[in-house]
C-alpha positions as CSV (number, residue, x, y, z in Angstrom):
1,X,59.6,99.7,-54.6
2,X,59.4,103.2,-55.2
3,X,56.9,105.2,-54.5
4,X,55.3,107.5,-57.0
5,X,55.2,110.9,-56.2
6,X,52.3,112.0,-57.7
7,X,50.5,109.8,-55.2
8,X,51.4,112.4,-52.7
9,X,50.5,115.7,-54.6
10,X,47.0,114.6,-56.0
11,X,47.2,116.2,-58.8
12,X,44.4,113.9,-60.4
13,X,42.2,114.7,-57.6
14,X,38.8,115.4,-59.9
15,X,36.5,118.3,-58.7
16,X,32.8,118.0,-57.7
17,X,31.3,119.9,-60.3
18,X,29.9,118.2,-63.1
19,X,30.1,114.6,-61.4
20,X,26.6,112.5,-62.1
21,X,27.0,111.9,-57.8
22,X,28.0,114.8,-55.5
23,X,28.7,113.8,-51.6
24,X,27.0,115.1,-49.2
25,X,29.3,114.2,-46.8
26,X,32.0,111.4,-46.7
27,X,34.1,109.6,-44.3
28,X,36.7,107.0,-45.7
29,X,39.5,105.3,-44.6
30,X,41.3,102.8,-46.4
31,X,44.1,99.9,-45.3
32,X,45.1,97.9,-48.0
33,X,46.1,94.2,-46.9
34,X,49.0,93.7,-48.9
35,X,51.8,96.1,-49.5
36,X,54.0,95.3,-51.7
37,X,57.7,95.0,-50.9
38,X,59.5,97.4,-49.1
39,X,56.2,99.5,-47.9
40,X,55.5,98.9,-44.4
41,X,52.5,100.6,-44.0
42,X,49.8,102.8,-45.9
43,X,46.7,104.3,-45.1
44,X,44.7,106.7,-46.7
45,X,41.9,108.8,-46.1
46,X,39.2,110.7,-47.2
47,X,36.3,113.6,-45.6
48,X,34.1,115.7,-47.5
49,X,31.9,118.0,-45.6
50,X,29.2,120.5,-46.9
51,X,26.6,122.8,-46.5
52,X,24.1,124.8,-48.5
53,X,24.5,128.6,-48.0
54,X,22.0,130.8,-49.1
55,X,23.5,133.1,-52.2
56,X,23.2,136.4,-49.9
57,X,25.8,134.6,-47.7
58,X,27.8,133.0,-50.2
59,X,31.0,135.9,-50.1
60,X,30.8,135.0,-46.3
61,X,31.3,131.4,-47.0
62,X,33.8,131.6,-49.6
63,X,37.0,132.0,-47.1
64,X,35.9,129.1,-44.9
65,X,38.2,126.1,-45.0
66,X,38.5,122.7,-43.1
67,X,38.1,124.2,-39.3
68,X,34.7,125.7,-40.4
69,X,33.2,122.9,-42.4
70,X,34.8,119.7,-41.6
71,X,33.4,116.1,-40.2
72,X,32.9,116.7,-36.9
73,X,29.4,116.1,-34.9
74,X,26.5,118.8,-35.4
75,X,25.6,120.3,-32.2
76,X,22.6,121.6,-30.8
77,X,21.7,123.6,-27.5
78,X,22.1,126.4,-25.8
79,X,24.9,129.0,-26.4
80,X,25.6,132.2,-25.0
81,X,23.0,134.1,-27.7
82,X,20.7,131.4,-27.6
83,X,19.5,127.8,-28.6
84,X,21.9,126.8,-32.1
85,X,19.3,124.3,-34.0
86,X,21.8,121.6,-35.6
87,X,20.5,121.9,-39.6
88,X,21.4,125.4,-39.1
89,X,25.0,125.7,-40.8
90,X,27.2,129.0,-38.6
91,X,30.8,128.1,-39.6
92,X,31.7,129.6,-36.8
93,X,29.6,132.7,-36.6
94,X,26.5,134.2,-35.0
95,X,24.6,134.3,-37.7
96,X,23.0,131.6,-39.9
97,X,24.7,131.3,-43.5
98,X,22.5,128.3,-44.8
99,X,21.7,124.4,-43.4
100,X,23.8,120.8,-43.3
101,X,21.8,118.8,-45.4
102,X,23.1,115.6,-43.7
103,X,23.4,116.0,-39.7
104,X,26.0,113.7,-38.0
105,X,24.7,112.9,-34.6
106,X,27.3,111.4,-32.4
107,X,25.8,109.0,-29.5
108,X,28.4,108.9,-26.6
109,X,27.3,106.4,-24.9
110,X,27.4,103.5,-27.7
111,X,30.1,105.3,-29.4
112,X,28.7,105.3,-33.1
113,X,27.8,108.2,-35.0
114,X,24.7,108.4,-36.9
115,X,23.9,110.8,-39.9
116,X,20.1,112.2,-40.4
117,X,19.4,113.1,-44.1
118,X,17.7,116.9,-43.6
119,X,13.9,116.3,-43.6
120,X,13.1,119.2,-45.9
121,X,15.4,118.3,-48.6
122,X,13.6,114.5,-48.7
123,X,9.8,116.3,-48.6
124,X,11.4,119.2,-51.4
125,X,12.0,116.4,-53.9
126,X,9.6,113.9,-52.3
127,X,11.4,111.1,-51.7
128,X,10.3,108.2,-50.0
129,X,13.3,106.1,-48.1
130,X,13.9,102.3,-47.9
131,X,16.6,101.1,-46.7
132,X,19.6,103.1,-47.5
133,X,18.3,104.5,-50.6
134,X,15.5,107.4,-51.1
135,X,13.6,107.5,-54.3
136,X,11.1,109.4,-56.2
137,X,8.0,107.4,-56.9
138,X,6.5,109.9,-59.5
139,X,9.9,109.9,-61.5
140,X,9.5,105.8,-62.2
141,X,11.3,105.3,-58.3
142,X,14.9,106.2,-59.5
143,X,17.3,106.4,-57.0
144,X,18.0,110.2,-55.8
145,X,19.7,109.5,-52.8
146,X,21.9,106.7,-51.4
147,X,24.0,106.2,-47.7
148,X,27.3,104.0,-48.4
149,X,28.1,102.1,-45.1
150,X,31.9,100.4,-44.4
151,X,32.6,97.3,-43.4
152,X,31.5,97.9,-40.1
153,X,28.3,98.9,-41.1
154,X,28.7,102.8,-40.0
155,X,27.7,105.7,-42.3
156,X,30.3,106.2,-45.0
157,X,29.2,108.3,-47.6
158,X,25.7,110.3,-48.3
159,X,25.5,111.6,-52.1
160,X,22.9,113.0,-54.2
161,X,22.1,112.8,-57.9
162,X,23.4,115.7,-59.4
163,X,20.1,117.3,-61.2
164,X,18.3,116.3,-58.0
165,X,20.5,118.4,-55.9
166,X,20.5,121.2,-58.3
167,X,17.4,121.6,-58.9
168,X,16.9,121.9,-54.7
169,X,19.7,124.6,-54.6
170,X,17.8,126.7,-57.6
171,X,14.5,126.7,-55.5
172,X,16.0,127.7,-52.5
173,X,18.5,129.7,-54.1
174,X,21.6,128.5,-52.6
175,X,25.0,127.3,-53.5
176,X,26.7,123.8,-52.4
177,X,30.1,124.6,-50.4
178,X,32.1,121.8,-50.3
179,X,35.4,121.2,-48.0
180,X,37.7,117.9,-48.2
181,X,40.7,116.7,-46.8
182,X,42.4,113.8,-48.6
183,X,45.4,112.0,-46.8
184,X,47.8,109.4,-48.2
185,X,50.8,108.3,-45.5
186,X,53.0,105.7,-46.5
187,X,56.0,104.0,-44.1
188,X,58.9,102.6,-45.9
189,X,61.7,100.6,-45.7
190,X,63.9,103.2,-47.7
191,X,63.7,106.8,-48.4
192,X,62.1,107.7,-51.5
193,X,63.7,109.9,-53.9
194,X,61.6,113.2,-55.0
195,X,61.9,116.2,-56.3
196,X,60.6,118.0,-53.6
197,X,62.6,120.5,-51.7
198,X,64.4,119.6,-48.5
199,X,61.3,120.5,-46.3
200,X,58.9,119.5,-48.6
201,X,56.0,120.4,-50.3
202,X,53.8,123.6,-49.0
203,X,51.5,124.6,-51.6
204,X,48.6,126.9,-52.2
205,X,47.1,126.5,-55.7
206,X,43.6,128.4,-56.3
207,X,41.6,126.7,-53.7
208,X,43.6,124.0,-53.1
209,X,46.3,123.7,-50.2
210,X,49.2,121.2,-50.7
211,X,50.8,119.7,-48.1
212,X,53.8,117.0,-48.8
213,X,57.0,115.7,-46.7
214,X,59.1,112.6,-45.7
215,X,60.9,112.4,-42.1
216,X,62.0,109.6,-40.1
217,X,59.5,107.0,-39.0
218,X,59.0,107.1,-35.2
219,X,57.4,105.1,-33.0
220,X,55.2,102.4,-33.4
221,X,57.4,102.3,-36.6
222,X,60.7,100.5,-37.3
223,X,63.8,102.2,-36.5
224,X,65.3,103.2,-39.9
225,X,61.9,103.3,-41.6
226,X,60.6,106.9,-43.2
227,X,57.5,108.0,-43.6
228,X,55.8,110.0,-46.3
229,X,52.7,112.1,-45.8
230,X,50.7,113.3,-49.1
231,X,47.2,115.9,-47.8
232,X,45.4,118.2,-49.1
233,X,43.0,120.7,-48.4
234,X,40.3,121.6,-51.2
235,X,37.4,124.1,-51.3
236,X,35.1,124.3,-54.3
237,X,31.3,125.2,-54.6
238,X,28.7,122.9,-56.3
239,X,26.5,126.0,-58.4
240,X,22.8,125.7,-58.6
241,X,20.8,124.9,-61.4
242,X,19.7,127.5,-63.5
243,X,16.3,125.9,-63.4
244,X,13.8,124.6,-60.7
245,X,11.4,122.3,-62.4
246,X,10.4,119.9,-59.9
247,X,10.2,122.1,-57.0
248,X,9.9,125.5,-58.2
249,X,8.0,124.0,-61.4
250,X,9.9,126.1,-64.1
251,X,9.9,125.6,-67.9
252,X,12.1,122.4,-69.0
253,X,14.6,124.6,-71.4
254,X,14.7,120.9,-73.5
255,X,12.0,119.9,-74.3
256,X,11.2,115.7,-76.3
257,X,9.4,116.2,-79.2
258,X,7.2,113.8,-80.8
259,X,6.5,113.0,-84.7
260,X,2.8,114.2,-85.4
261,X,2.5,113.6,-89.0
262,X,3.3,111.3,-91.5
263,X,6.6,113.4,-92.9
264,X,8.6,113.0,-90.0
265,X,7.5,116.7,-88.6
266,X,7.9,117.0,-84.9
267,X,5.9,118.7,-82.2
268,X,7.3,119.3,-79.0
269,X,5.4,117.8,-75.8
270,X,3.9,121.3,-74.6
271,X,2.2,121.8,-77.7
272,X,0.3,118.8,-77.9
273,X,-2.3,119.7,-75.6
274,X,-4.2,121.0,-78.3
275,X,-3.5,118.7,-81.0
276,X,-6.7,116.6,-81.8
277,X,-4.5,113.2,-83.5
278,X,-2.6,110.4,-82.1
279,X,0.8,109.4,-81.7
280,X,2.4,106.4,-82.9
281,X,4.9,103.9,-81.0
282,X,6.9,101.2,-81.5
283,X,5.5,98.8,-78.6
284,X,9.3,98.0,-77.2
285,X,7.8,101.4,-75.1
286,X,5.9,98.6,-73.1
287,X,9.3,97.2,-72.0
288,X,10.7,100.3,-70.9
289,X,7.9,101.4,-68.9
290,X,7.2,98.2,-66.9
291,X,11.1,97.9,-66.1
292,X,10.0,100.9,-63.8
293,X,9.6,100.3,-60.5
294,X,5.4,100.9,-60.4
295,X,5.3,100.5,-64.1
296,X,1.9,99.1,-64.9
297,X,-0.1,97.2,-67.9
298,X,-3.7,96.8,-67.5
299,X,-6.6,96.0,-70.1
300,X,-9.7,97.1,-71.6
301,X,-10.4,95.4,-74.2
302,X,-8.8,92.9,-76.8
303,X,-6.3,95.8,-78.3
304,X,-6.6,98.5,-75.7
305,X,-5.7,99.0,-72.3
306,X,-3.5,101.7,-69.6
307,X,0.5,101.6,-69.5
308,X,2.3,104.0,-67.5
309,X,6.0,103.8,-65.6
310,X,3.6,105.0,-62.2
311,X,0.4,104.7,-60.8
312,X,0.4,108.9,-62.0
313,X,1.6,108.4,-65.7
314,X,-0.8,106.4,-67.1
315,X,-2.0,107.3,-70.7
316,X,-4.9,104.9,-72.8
317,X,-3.6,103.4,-75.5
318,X,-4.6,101.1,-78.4
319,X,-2.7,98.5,-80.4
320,X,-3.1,98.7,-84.0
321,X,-2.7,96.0,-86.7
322,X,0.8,96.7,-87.5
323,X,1.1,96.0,-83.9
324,X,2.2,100.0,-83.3
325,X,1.0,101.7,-79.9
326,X,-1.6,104.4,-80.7
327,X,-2.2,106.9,-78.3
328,X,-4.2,110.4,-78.1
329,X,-1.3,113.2,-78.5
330,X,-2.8,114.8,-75.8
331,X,-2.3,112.3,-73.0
332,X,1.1,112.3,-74.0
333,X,1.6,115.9,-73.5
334,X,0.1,115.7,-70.3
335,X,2.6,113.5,-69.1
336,X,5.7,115.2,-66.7
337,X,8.4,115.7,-68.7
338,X,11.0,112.7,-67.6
339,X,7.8,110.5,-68.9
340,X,7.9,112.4,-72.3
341,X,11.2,111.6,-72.5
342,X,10.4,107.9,-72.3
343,X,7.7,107.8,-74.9
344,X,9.8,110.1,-77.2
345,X,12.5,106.9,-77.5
346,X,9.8,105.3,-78.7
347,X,7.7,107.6,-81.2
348,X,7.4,106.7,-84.9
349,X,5.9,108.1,-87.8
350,X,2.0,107.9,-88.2
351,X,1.8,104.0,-90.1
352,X,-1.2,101.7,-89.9
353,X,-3.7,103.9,-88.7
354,X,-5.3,104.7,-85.3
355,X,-6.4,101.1,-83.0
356,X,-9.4,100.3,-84.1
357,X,-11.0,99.8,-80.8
358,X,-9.4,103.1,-79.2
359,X,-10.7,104.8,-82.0
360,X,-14.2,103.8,-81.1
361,X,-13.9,104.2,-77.3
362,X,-12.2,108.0,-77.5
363,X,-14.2,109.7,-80.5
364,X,-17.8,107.1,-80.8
365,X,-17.5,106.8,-76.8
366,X,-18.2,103.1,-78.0
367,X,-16.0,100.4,-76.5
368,X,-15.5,97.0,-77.9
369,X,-17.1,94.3,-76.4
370,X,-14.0,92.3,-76.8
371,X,-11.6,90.9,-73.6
372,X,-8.2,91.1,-73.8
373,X,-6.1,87.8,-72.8
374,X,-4.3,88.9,-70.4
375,X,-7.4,89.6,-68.4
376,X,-8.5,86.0,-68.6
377,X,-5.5,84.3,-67.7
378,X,-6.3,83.9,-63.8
379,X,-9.9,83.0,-64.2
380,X,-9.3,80.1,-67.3
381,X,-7.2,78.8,-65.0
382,X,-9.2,78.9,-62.1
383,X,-12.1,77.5,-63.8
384,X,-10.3,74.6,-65.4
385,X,-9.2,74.0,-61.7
386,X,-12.6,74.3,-60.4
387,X,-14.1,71.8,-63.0
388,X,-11.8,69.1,-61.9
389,X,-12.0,69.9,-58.7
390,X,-16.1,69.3,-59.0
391,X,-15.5,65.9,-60.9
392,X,-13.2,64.3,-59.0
393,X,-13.1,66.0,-55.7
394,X,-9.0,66.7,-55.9
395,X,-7.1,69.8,-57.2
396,X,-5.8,69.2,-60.4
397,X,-3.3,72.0,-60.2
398,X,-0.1,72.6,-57.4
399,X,-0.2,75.4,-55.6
400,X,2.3,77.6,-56.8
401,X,3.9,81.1,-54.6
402,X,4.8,82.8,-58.2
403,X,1.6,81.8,-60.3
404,X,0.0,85.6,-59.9
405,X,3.5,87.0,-61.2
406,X,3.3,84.9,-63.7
407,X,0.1,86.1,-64.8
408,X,1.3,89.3,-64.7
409,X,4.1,88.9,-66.3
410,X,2.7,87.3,-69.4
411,X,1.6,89.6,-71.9
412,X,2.2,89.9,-75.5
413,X,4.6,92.8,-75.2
414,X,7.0,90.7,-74.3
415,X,6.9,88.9,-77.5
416,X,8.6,92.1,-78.9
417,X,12.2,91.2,-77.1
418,X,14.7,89.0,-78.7
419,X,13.0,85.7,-78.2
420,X,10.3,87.2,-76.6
421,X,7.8,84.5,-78.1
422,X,9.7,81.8,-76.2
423,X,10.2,83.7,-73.2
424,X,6.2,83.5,-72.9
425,X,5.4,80.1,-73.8
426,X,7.8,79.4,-70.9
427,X,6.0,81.6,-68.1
428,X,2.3,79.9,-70.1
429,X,3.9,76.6,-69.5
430,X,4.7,77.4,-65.9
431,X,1.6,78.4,-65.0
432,X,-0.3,75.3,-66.7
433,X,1.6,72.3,-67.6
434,X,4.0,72.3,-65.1
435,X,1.6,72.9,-62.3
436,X,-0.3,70.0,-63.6
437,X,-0.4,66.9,-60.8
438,X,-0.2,63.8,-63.5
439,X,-0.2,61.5,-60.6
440,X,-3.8,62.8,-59.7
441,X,-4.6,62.9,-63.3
442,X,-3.8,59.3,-64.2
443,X,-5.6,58.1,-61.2
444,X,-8.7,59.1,-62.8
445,X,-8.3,57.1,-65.8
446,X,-11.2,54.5,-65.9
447,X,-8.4,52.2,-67.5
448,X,-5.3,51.7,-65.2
449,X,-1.8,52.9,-67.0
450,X,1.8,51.6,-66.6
451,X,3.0,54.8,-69.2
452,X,5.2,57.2,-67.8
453,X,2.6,60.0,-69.2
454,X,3.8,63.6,-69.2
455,X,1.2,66.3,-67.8
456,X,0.0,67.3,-71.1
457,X,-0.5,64.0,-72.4
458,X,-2.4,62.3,-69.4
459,X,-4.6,65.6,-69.9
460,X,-5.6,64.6,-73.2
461,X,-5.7,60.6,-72.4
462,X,-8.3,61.9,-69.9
463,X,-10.3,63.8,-72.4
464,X,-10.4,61.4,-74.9
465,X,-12.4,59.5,-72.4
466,X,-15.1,61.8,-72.6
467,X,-14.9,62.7,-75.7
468,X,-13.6,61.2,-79.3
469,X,-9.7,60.7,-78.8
470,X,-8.9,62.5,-81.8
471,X,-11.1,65.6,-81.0
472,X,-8.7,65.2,-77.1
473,X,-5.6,65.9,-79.4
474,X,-6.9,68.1,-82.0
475,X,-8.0,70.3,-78.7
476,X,-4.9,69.6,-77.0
477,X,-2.7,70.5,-80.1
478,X,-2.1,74.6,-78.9
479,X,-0.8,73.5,-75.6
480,X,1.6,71.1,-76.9
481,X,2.6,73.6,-79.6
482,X,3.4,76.0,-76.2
483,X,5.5,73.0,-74.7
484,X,7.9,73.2,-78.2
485,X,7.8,76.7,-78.0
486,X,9.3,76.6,-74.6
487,X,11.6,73.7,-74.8
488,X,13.2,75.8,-77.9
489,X,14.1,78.6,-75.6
490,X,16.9,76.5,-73.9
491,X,17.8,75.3,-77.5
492,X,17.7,78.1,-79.9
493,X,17.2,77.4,-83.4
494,X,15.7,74.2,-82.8
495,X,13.2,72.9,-85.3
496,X,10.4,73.2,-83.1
497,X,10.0,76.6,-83.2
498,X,8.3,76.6,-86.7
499,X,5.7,73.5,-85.6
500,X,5.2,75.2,-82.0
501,X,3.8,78.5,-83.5
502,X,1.7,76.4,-86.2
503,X,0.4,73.8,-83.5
504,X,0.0,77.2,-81.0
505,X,-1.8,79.0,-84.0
506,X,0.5,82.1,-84.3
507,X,0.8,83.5,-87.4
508,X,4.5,83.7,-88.5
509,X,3.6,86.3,-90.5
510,X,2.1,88.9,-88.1
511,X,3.8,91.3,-86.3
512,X,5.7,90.3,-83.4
513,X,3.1,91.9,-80.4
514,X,-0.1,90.1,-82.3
515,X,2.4,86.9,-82.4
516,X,2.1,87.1,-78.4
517,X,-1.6,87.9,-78.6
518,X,-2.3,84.5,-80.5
519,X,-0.4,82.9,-78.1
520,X,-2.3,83.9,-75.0
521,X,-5.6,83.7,-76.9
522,X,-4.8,79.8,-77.8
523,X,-3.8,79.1,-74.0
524,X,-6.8,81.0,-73.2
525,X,-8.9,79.3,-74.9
526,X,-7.6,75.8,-74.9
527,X,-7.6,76.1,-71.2
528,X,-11.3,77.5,-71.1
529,X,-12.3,74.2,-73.5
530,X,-10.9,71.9,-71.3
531,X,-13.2,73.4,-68.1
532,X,-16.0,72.9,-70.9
533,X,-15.4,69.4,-71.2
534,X,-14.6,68.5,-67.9
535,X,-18.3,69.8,-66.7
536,X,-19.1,68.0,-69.7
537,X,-18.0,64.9,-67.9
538,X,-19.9,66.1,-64.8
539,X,-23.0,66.5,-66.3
540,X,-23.2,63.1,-67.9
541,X,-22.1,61.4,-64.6
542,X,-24.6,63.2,-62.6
């Protein structure tokens, strides 16, 4: 095989600058496992080290090269002039130039290195660390910072986020200096033929130094083998941001803007503070908040309720009957900027009018009487539960670890995703019907029963016993509707789909987030006049 030559002069070697990920530091070495014919060996390998140097000491910095910055341990102690703190970043010198933002600590005496992210670049940008990952919980959680381990489980690779990082080095006013060494050595059976000069290649290109040559192979090598060595040594700078806003808290230069009125006219996010209207969204916004680590949906009343991406975000919004997100301008505007951005995705013209039911709660200071059913989930089910429970002295229900996430992840929002309306009969069937104990059921039938009854249906066999059989399956009839709905989502298209919603009492008609609304309200309530009947049937026995 021969080898290509451009392997060993990394000329495709990209620069830092610009990359969404910059490397803190890196340590990588690489052994493939098979080699194809004719290579006898290969390794490669990789180190990035850095520092941040404060801008007065940058011209200082700018000459330093592997020897200064490399991947060798930090230090600290005492030196001739004094104690030399190890976040403190010398290059050699007297005098500090800036800090290591990652500190490799080397423990002698289990042999393992271990590298400390610096503490004030994790309170700067206040991160909060689990695992190997630090995030940002007032940016939704996104990942800012991340440690790659090898295969051995030691410390590999520390990088940053790019805007993360710069916006650090713009409050602190400091620049990134950044000094690697790649390798690539190769042993082969043959000599390769390049068009390097006798001796080799020794390069120095702008802040790059090229190193390239093929000799003999000694020892623990074959006799007749000849080994190639590719390296380079590369300085570069990461620049900061021209712009501090987290830290500093400087003007976003971009700011989203948001359509105010109903000819498509936009107002950016600072202005709105003032602006006494409401903004308009389509309710996929829901979505794209809750996929947010902290992301949150709670209720107020039937149409209104809070939705933010964190506990710090939220805004009070109302549901209109186009089935739009209403929400006052102004709570949008005082939302941080990356939450703007969010909403922005989102915004539509004005159509449909404000919510009803915010309206009266923000400008008549009037809130509706009415309950959401979302918020009653828990409790119809706990009270159906409870009445059976009283009757006949037995749970009707199974315990079930995921029956709170269900609650919480059924909502009507998610009727707004591509077969969104399934999706939730499926988590409304999970938390009812299939939690349903139809042994304990059919052994309080006054009439013994060879039938293989489903849950639903030895439900309603019980009810009828209580009350007219017809009047068990007319009240039955939305739960059973549910059960198509969610038996279609493994068979799309099906038939069922069109009965399910009329049995279920959604209107096919309506927009897709008061589609899931009907839903919940019929499990709701079917649910709720089951526990009616069932204390009913207490009553009259007592």
């Amino acid at each position: 095989m021969q080898l290509p030559q451009k392997m060993f002069e990394f000329s495709d070697v990209p620069y830092l600058q610009g990359k969404p990920w910059i490397p803190l530091r890196l340590v990588m070495e690489a052994v493939p496992e098979r080699l194809p014919s004719g290579i006898l060996r290969a390794e490669e390998f990789v180190g990035i080290a850095t520092a941040a140097v404060h801008s007065e000491n940058r011209a200082d910095a700018d000459n330093f090269g592997w020897s200064d910055v490399g991947i060798q341990p930090h230090r600290a102690g005492m030196e001739t002039w004094g104690y030399r703190p190890a976040d403190v970043f010398r290059g050699g010198r007297q005098q500090p130039l800036g800090l290591n933002l990652v500190i490799e600590q080397h423990v002698e005496e289990l042999n393992r290195s271990v590298w400390h992210l610096h503490p004030d670049l994790v309170v700067a940008l206040n991160l909060v660390q689990e695992g190997d990952v630090w995030y940002r919980p007032e940016e939704g959680w996104v990942e800012v910072i991340r440690l790659t381990r090898n295969a051995e489980g030691k410390p590999a690779k520390f990088e940053i986020r790019s805007e993360f990082l710069s916006d650090y080095l713009a409050a602190r006013d400091m620049h990134l200096f950044c000094s690697s060494y790649r390798q690539h050595v190769v042993v082969s059976a043959t000599k390769p033929t390049f068009s390097w000069p006798t001796e080799g290649l020794n390069q120095v290109v702008g802040r790059d130094t090229l190193e390239a040559y093929t000799t003999e192979a000694g020892y623990p090598d074959p006799v007749g083998a000849f080994r190639t060595l590719g390296a380079i040594w590369r300085t570069e700078w990461i620049e900061a941001g021209s712009r501090s806003v987290r830290i500093r808290g400087d003007k976003e230069q971009h700011e989203s803007s948001f359509a105010l009125k109903t000819d498509g006219s936009r107002v950016s996010g600072g202005k709105l503070g003032g602006a006494i209207s409401w903004l308009y969204f389509r309710p996929t916004i829901v979505s794209e908040l809750l996929r947010h680590r902290g992301g949150h949906l709670g209720w107020y009343t039937r149409e209104t309720g809070a939705i933010g991406a964190t506990g710090g975000t939220s805004v009070h919004f109302g549901l209109n009957d186009l089935g739009l997100i209403t929400v006052f301008a102004k709570d949008i505007g005082a939302l941080p900027l990356w939450s703007q951005r969010l909403w922005s995705a989102h915004n539509v013209t004005p159509e449909g009018g404000v919510s009803d039911e915010l309206f009266a709660a923000q400008m008549h200071v009037m809130p509706a009487s009415t309950k959401a059913p979302e918020a009653q989930l828990a409790s119809a089910l706990e009270a159906v539960d409870a009445a059976f429970s009283k009757r006949f002295g037995i749970k009707m229900l199974r315990d079930h670890p995921s029956a709170s996430d269900l609650a919480l992840r059924s909502q009507r929002f998610k009727a707004v995703e591509a077969d969104g309306l399934l999706e939730l009969s499926k988590e409304l069937s999970r938390m009812f019907a299939e939690r349903i104990d139809a042994k304990v059921v059919t052994a309080q039938l006054p009439e013994p029963t060879n039938e293989n009854l489903g849950s639903l249906k030895v439900v309603e066999r019980l009810l009828g016993t209580i009350i007219a059989p017809e009047n068990a399956r007319q009240l039955m009839a939305p739960l059973f509707g549910i059960q198509d709905l969610r038996n279609a989502s493994s068979h799309l298209g099906s038939s069922k789909i069109a009965s399910g919603m009329e049995r279920a009492r959604v209107e096919s008609q309506s927009p897709a987030a008061m589609q899931g609304r009907q839903l919940l309200q019929s499990f709701v309530d079917t649910v709720r006049h089951i526990s009616e009947i069932l204390d009913l049937m207490t009553k009259t026995n007592s």
